[in-house]
Structure formats: C-alpha cells, structure tokens
N, C-alpha and C positions, 0 to 999 in steps of 0.2 A: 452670468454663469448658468441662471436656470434653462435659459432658452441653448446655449449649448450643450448641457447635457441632455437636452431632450431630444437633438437631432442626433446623436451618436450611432444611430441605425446608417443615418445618410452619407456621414462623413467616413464610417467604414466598408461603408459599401464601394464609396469611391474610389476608398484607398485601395481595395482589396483589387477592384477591377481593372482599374485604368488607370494610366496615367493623365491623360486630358480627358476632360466631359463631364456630364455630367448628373446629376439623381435629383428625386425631391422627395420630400415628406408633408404631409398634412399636422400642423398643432391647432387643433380646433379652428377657428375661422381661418388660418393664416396657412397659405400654402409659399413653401420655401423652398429656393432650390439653391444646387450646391454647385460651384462650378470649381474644378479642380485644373491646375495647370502646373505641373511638377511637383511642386513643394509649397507655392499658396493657395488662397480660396477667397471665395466672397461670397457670402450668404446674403440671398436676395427676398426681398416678400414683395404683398403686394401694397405694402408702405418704403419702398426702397432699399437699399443698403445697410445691413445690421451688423455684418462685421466683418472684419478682416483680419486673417490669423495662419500661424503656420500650423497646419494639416498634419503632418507626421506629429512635431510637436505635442496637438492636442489632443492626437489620439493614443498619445503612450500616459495621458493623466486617467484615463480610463480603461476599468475591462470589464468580464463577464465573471460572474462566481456566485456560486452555491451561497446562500445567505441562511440562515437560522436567528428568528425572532424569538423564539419559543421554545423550550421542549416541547417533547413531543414524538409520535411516529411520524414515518419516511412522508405522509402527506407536509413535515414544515419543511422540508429541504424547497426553496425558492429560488430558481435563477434571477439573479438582476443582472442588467445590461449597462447600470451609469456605477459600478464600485468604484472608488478612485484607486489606484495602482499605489501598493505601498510604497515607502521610501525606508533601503535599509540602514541600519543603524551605521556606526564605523567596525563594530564587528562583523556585519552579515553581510550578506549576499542578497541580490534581486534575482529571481530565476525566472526566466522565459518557460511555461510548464507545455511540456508536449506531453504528457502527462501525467496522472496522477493513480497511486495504488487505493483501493477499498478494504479496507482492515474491520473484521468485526466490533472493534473497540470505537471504532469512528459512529457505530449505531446508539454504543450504551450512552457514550459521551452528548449525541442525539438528545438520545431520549430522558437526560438526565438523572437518570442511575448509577453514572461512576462517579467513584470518590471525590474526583476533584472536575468539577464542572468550572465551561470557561464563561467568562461574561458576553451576556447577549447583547448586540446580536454578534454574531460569528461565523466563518466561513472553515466544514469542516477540511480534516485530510492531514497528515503529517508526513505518506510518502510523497517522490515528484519525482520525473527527470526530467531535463531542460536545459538550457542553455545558459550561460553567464549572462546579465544585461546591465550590469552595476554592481562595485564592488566598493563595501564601506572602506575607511581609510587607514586603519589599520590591519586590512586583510591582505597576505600578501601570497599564500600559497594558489592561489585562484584568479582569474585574471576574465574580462570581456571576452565572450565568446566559447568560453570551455565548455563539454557537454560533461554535466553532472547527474549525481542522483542524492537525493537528501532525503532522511527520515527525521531532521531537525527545524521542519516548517514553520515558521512564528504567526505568519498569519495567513493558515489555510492553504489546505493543496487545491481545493475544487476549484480553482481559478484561473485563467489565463495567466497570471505573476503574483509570485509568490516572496515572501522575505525567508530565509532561511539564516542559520548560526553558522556562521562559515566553516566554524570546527566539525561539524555533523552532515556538511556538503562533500562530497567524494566524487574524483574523475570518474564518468563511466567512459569504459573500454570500448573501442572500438569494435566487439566484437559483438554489443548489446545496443541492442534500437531502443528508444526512449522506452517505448513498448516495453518492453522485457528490464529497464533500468527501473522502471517504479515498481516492480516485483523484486527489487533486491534486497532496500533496507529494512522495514521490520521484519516481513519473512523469514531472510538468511540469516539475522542477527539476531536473531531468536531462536530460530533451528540451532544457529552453532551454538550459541550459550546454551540453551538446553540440552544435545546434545554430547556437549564434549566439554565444557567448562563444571554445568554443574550435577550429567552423566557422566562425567570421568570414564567417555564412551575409548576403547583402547583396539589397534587393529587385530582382529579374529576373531572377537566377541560379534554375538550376534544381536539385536536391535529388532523389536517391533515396533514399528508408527503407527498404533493407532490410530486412524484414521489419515490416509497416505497422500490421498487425493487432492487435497487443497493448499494453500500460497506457502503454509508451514512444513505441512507435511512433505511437502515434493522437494521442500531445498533441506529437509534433514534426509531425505534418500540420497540425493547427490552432494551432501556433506558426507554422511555413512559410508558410500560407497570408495569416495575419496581416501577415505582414510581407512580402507581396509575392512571395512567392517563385512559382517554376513546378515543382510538386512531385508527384514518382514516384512510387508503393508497391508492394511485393509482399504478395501475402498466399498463403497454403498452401491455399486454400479459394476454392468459387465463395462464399460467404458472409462472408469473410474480405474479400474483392476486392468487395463491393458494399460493405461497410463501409469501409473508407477509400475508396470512391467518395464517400459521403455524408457522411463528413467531412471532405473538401476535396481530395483528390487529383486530380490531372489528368488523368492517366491510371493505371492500375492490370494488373500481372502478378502471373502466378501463377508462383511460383519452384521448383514441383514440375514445371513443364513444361517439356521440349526444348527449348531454342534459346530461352528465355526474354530473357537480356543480349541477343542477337541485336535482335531487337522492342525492347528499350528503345534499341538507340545507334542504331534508325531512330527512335525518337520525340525522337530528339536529333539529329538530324542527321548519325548517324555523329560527333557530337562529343563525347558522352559527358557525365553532369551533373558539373559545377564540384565539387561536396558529396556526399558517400555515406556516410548515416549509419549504422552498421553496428551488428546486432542478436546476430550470429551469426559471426562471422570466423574459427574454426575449422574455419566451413565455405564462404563465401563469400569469402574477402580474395582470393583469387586472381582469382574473378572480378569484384572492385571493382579489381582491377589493372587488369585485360585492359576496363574500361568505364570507368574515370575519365577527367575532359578533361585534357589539358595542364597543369598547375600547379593542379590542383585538390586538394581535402583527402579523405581520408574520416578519420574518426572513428569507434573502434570504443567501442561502447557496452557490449555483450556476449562472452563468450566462453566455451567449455564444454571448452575441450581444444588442441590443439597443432596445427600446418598447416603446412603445407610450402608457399613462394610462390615466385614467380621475382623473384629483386631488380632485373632484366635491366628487366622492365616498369616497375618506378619510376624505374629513371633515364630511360627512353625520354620516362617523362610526366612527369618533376622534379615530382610530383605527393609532398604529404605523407600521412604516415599515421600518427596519432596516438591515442592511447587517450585515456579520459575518466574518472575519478573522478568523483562528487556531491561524497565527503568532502573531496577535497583544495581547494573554493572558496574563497578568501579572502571575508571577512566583506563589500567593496565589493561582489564578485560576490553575494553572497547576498543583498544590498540590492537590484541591478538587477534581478532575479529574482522577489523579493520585489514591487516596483515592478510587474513585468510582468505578471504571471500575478492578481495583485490588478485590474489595469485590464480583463484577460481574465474575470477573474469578471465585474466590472461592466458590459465590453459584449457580453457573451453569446458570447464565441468560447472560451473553459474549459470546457467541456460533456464529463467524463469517461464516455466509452459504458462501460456496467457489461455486462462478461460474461457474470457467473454471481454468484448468491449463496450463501452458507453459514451455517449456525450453527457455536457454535463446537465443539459437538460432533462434525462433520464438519471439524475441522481434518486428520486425515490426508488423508482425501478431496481437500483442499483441496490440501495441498502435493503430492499427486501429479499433479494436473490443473494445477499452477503450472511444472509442468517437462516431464509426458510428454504433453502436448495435441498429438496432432495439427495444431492450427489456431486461433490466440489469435485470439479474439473477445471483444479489450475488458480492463474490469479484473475480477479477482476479488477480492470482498469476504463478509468475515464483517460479518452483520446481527444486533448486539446485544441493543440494544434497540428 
C-alpha cells in the first residue's frame, strides 16, 4: 500500500492522458514505470514486477485536498496528494467537487478562534458543487450523476470528493456552472434569512447592505430586488460600486468616503431605510444607528471585534437590532429557503458574480484575500476540476 500511494502522481498522469502508454517516477533508488492499457497496469522497477491492479479502481481510493494539522494562519493550509476519498454513510452523499465556495468563517475555524473547533487534522470548506459519485443507502431523492450544490459538507470542501448530508445536498439548475453553484449555499441562505426571515424585509420598503460587494452582500441585492424592495449598497471600490449597480441596486456609495450616511438619508428622504443589513458592525452599527428609520430593523450579519454605540439613538428610533446565525434555522425555515432560492435558480435572478478563482493549491492565497481584500468583488472559489 505504501509504495502505491507513493506513485499516485504516475498513475494519474496516465489516467489523465492516455489511454495506452506510458510515465515513470523516481522513489529514491528505484525508478518505476507505469504502463497503462485501457483499464489495467503493471508497475515495473528495476527488481521486476510489483504489481498488478485495476487503474481506474485505485485511482478513485485517492485525491488531492487542503489538509490542516494545526491552527494557525493561512501558512497551515497544506495540499496532500495521497488523502484517501471518503466513503458516505447510508445518509450521504459522495460529491465529485468541481468546486468549492471560501466563506470567512472557514479562516476563524482555521485559525482556531470559533467556538466549535473540528478535530485535527481536517480538510476545510462547507460549500461544493459537483456531481453525484455514490449514494448512501437510504438516500433516495438523489441519484449517480446529478449536478448539485451542498453547504452540508462532512468531510471538507477543499477536495477533489467530498461526503455531504444528503438533506443539505440540492439539484443545481441547469442554468448555474459549478462555478456560480458553490456561490449559492451559505451566501443566499443567509442573505435570505437575514433578509427576510429575520428582517421581515416587505415589498416597497427600502434596504441598505452595508457592505454590497461581497458573496453575501450581492445575493441580498438580488434577493431585495426580487421581492420588490428599494434597495442601497455600499461598496469600498469604484468597481465594487458598479457591481452592485448591475446587480440591482438602486442606488450605490462608497463607504470609504466623507459624509457617505449623509447622501444615503438624502436618497431616503432624511427618513433613513426601514432594514440595514449589516456586513461589518464593529465598524458601522453606530452609523446604522444614526441612519436607520423609526422602528425599523438592522441585522447584523458580520462582525470582526467590539464597538462602542450610543444606546440613546435606539431608543430615539425604537428601531431593533438584532444579529443572525445560518445555523441557528429551524428546519421550516430551511424549507422556505430551500423553496426560494431554487425558484431563483429557475428564473434567472440566483446569478452568483464570481470574484476571483483559485486552485487549491493557492488555498493560503485564498484565505488571505477572504479577509484582508481591500474591496470584495463577488465570490471566491477554488476550481477543481
């Protein structure tokens, strides 16, 4: 077993390229070569004949994936090349990942700062989209070969296959590339619960996103817009600020600038929007105080550290202010959700803008530009396969 998974570089090489021929690898004194003919092989050295095995076979016991020893910063993110491929349970699903979303939460979990830390080692990522490859025995809505998207990953999105909870696996629509499929689950499902679940967001109220630009922010515009709403954004960027133009903002500031709130409560009449869905409230809640309307909500979705508010301004505007969890949704809620965001695929208003792509060999790359960007533009995704 050791000396096969050591050649795994040769035997996917061959897979990959040809059908007959053949490659070789060096393992310290021993040079091997690999000769492929349809479906078997024979691994030769320069002591003879070592083995004989079906090729497809023993390349689906193997992949590539993000590993984590340690916490730590983005330097422990490690690709390995010999992971063995999980096997799902009789609930779950096996997912072929064509790729995988980058959620800020996937850094703190990293870095061993959130509350429920997993056992090392570990391979992060909780979105995917992908293809069916195995379905446990009890799963019956899902079948070999379906293209899905899952925010219910069990072991790891960073990976070429993934196990996922069948229940939290969902058909992605024909109308979404894998690409734009691992931009849908935490994002949208969080935008809408925030939102409209626990913004009790209604059509003709109007909506600021604080911060408009990034994976969350962009699918509570084209949620807001969906459902009628008259909806703000700020972006950090003149490129930032034509992107939530273009997908559906009404008007659009830049929250690096002067007197910015100013400009937004003249585009509200001096009345300030009803909803203020908030990205960043460590740094912003004071000024969601000082701009909210009368009895209106914000919702904070984000947050990176501690603020200091005036409480003086909430009672003036009996205005709530409430935080949001994904995890905390009751299963009803994850149905209406479910419901929503599936009708958005089929009438073309789920359209996740992709920021940036990555292999996953630039996963550190990845989580630093997941937290220290300048100016979110969109989602960031590892592209698999």
């Amino acid at each position: 077993m050791l000396l096969y998974l050591n050649i795994d570089s040769c035997l996917r090489y061959c897979l990959n390229n040809t059908e007959r021929g053949h490659c070789s690898t060096d393992l310290g004194s021993k040079q091997l070569v690999f000769w492929i003919t349809d479906e078997w092989g024979f691994i030769h050295s320069d002591r003879g004949q070592v083995s004989f095995m079906s090729v497809r076979s023993a390349i689906s016991t193997i992949m590539r994936a993000v590993r984590v020893t340690e916490f730590g910063g983005p330097q422990v993110l490690k690709l390995e090349t010999n992971v063995p491929v999980p096997r799902p349970s009789e609930d779950q699903v096996l997912i072929k990942v064509h790729a995988a979303g980058i959620n800020p939460v996937d850094t703190y979990i990293r870095s061993g700062t959130y509350a429920v830390k997993p056992t090392l080692p570990y391979t992060p990522g909780k979105d995917v989209a992908g293809v069916v490859e195995e379905v446990g025995s009890k799963v019956k809505h899902l079948k070999k070969g379906d293209r899905v998207y899952s925010m219910a990953v069990a072991s790891g999105g960073y990976a070429e296959y993934c196990t996922s909870a069948s229940t939290g696996t969902k058909l992605l629509h024909s109308n979404l590339t894998f690409e734009e499929g691992a931009g849908v689950g935490i994002p949208y499902y969080t935008a809408y619960r925030a939102l409209v679940i626990i913004g009790g967001a209604k059509p003709g109220e109007t909506v600021l996103i604080h911060g408009a630009s990034g994976a969350v922010g962009l699918a509570c515009v084209q949620i807001a817009k969906s459902r009628g709403l008259h909806v703000l954004g700020t972006a950090g960027s003149e490129a930032g600020i034509d992107l939530i133009l273009r997908n559906g903002c009404d008007a659009a500031f830049s929250h690096r600038e002067d007197g910015y709130a100013a400009k937004i409560m003249e585009a509200t009449s001096n009345n300030g929007p009803q909803i203020i869905i908030e990205m960043l409230a460590n740094v912003n809640l004071e000024k969601d105080l000082e701009m909210i309307s009368k009895r209106g909500r914000i919702v904070v979705v984000g947050n990176r550290g501690s603020v200091e508010i005036t409480p003086r301004l909430a009672m003036q505007k009996e205005c709530i202010v409430t935080g949001m969890l994904l995890f905390n949704a009751s299963q009803n809620e994850m149905d209406e959700i479910d419901a929503a965001v599936s009708a958005g695929m089929r009438d073309g208003w789920v359209k996740p803008p992709i920021g940036k792509t990555y292999t996953l060999d630039q996963a550190p790359a990845a989580h630093n530009d997941v937290i220290n960007n300048q100016g979110t533009l969109g989602r960031l995704i590892f592209k698999v396969f």
